[in-house]
Kinemage of the C-alpha trace (Angstrom):
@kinemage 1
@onewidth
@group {chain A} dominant
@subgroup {mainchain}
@vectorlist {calphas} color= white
{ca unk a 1} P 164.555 134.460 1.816
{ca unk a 2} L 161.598 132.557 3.119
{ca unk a 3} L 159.456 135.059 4.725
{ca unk a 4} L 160.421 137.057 1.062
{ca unk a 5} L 158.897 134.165 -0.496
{ca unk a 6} L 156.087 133.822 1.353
{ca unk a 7} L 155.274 137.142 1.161
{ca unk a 8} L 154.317 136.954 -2.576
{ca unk a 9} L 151.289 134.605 -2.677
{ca unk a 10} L 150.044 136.386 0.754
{ca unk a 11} L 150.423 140.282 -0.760
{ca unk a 12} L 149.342 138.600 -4.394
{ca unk a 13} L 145.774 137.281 -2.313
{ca unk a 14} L 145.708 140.590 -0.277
{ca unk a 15} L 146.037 142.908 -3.407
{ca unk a 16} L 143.529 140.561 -5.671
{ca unk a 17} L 140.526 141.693 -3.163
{ca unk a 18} L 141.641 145.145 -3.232
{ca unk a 19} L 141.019 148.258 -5.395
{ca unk a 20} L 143.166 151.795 -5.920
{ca unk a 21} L 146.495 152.234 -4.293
{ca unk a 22} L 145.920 149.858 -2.083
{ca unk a 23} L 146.287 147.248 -4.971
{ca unk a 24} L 148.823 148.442 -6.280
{ca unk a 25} L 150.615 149.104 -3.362
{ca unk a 26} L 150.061 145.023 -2.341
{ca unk a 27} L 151.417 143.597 -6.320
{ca unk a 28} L 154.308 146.276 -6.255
{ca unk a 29} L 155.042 144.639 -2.560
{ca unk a 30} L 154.784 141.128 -3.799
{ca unk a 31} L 156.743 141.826 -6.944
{ca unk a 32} L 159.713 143.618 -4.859
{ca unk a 33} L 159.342 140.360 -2.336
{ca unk a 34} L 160.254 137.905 -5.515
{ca unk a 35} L 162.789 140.716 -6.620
{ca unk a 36} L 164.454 139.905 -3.331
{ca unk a 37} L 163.972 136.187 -3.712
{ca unk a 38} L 165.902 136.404 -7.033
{ca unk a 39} L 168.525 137.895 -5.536
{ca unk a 40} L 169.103 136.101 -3.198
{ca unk a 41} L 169.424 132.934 -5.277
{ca unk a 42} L 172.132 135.244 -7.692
{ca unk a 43} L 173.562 135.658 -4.296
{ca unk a 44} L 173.901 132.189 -2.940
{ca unk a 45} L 175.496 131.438 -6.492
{ca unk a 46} L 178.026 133.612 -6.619
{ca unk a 47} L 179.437 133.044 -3.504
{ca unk a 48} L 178.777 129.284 -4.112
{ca unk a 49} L 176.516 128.842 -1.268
{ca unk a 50} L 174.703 126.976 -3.873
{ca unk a 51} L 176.076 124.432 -7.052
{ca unk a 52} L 173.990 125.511 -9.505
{ca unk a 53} L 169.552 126.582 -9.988
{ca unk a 54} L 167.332 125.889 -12.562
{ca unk a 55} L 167.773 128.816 -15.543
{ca unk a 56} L 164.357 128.209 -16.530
{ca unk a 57} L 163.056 128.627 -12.848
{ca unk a 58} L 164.528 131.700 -12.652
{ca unk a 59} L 163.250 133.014 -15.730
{ca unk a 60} L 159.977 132.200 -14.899
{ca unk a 61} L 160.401 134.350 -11.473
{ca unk a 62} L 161.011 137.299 -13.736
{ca unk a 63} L 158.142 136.568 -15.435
{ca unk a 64} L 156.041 136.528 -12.322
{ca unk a 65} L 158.011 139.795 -11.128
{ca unk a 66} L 156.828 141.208 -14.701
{ca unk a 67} L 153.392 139.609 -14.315
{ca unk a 68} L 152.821 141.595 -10.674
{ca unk a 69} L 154.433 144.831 -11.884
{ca unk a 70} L 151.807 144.607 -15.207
{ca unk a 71} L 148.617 143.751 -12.634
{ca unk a 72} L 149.713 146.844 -10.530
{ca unk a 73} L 148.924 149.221 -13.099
């Protein structure tokens, strides 16, 4: 999960500077990184790894999965 999360902000820089497919290539890369971040904290609560995570965090990591997704276009 952390190298998933820090693989957002670094494929987010990388794809800012970049043009074509290769941008897209580096949001859609970032967005399926926090994709796999989310999961992995529906994951850790349903096997009760963890008590409980912020609702409104979570929606907010959608919204930056959206946000990518959008920008890749």
């Amino acid at each position: 999960m952390r190298r998933a999360l820090a693989s957002v902000p670094l494929n987010t820089a990388e794809g800012s500077y970049s043009r074509g497919a290769n941008r897209a290539a580096r949001y859609h890369s970032a967005a399926g990184s926090m994709n796999e971040v989310i999961a992995g904290v529906e994951t850790a609560l349903a096997f009760q790894y963890i008590d409980s995570f912020d609702p409104e965090l979570l929606d907010r990591l959608r919204m930056v999965v959206a946000t990518l997704f959008k920008n890749a276009r």
